[in-house]
C-alpha positions as CSV (number, residue, x, y, z in Angstrom):
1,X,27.1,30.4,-16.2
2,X,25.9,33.9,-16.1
3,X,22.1,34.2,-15.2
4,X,19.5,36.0,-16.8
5,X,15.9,36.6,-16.1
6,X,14.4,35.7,-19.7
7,X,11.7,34.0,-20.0
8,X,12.0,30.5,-21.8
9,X,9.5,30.8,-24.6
10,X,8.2,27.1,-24.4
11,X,6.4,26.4,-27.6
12,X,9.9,28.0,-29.5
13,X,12.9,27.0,-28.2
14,X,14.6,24.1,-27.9
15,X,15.4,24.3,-24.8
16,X,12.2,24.8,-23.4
17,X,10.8,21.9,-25.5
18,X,13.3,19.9,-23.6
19,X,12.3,21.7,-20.2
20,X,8.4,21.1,-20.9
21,X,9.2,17.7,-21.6
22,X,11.3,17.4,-18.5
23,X,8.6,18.8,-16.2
24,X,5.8,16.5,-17.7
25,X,7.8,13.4,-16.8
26,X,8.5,14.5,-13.4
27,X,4.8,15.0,-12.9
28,X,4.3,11.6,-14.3
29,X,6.9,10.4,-11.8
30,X,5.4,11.7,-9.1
31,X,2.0,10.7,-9.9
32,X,3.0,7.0,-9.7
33,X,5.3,7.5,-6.9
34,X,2.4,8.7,-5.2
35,X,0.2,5.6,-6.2
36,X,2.9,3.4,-5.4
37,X,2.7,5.0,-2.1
38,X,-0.6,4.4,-1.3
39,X,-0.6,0.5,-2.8
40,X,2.5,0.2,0.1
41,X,0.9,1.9,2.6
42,X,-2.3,-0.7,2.5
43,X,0.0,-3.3,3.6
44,X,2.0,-1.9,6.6
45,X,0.7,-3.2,9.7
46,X,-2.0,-1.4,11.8
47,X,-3.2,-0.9,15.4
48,X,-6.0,-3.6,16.1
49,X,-8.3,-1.5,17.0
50,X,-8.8,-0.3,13.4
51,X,-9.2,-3.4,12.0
52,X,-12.3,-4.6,10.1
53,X,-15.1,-6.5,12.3
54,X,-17.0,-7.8,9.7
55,X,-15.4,-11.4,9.0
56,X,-13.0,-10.1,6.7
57,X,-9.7,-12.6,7.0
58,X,-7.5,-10.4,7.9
59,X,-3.3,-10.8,8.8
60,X,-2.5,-10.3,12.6
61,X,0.5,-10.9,14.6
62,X,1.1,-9.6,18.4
63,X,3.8,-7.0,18.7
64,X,4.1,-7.8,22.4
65,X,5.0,-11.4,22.4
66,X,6.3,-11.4,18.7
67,X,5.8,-15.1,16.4
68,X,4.6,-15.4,12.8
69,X,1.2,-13.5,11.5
70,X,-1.7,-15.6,10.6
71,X,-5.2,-15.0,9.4
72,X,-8.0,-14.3,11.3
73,X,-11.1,-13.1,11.4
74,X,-13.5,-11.0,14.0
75,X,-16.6,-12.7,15.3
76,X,-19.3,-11.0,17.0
77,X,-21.2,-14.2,18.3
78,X,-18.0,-14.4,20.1
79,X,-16.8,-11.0,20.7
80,X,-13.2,-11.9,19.8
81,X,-11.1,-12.9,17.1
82,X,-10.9,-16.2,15.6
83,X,-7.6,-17.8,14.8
84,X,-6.6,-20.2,12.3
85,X,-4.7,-22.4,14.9
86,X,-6.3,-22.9,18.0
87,X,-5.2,-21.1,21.4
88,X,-5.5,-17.9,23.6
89,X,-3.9,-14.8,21.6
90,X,-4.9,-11.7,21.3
91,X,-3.4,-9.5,18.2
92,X,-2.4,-5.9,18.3
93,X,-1.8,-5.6,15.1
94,X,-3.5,-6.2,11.7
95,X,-2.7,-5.9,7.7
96,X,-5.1,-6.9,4.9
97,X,-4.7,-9.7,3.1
98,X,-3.6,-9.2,-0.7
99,X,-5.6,-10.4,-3.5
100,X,-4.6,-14.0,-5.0
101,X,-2.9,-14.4,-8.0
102,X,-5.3,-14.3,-11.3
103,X,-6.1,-17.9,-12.8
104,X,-3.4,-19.3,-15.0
105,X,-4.1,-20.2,-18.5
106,X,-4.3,-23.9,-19.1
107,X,-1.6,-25.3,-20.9
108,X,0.8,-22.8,-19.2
């Protein structure tokens, strides 16, 4: 394949119909890779510290000591977070909860 320094005439040729069309889809691509990205990244786990004090249930777990996540929930009456299950704990870590699935239609 020799090369040449044309220029592809885009609105012409063939080949640069195809080439347009390429490069549109790859920006598509990367425009939803990008989104996909950012939906992923609102689930990894986080440093305590940045977690919502609000009341927002939250996920935590404890890096340190390991065991299975649960929700919680900061409480400023208390200065500390509240666990679903009873006990001393104290997460370092912290994820949002996702959004529950939509209502079902009846009947299916």
């Amino acid at each position: 394949m020799s090369e040449q320094n044309e220029d592809i005439d885009f609105t012409d040729s063939r080949e640069g119909q195809f080439m347009y069309e390429d490069l549109r889809r790859i920006n598509e691509l990367e425009q939803e890779n990008q989104k996909l990205r950012e939906e992923l990244a609102r689930y990894e786990w986080r440093p305590i510290e940045s977690a919502p004090k609000d009341g927002t249930s939250i996920l935590v777990c404890n890096a340190t000591i390991g065991g299975e996540p649960m929700c919680a929930h900061y409480s400023a009456i208390y200065n500390n977070w509240q666990l679903e299950r009873k006990g001393v704990w104290i997460p370092t870590h912290w994820m949002p909860l996702h959004e529950p699935p939509a209502p079902e239609e009846p009947g299916t």
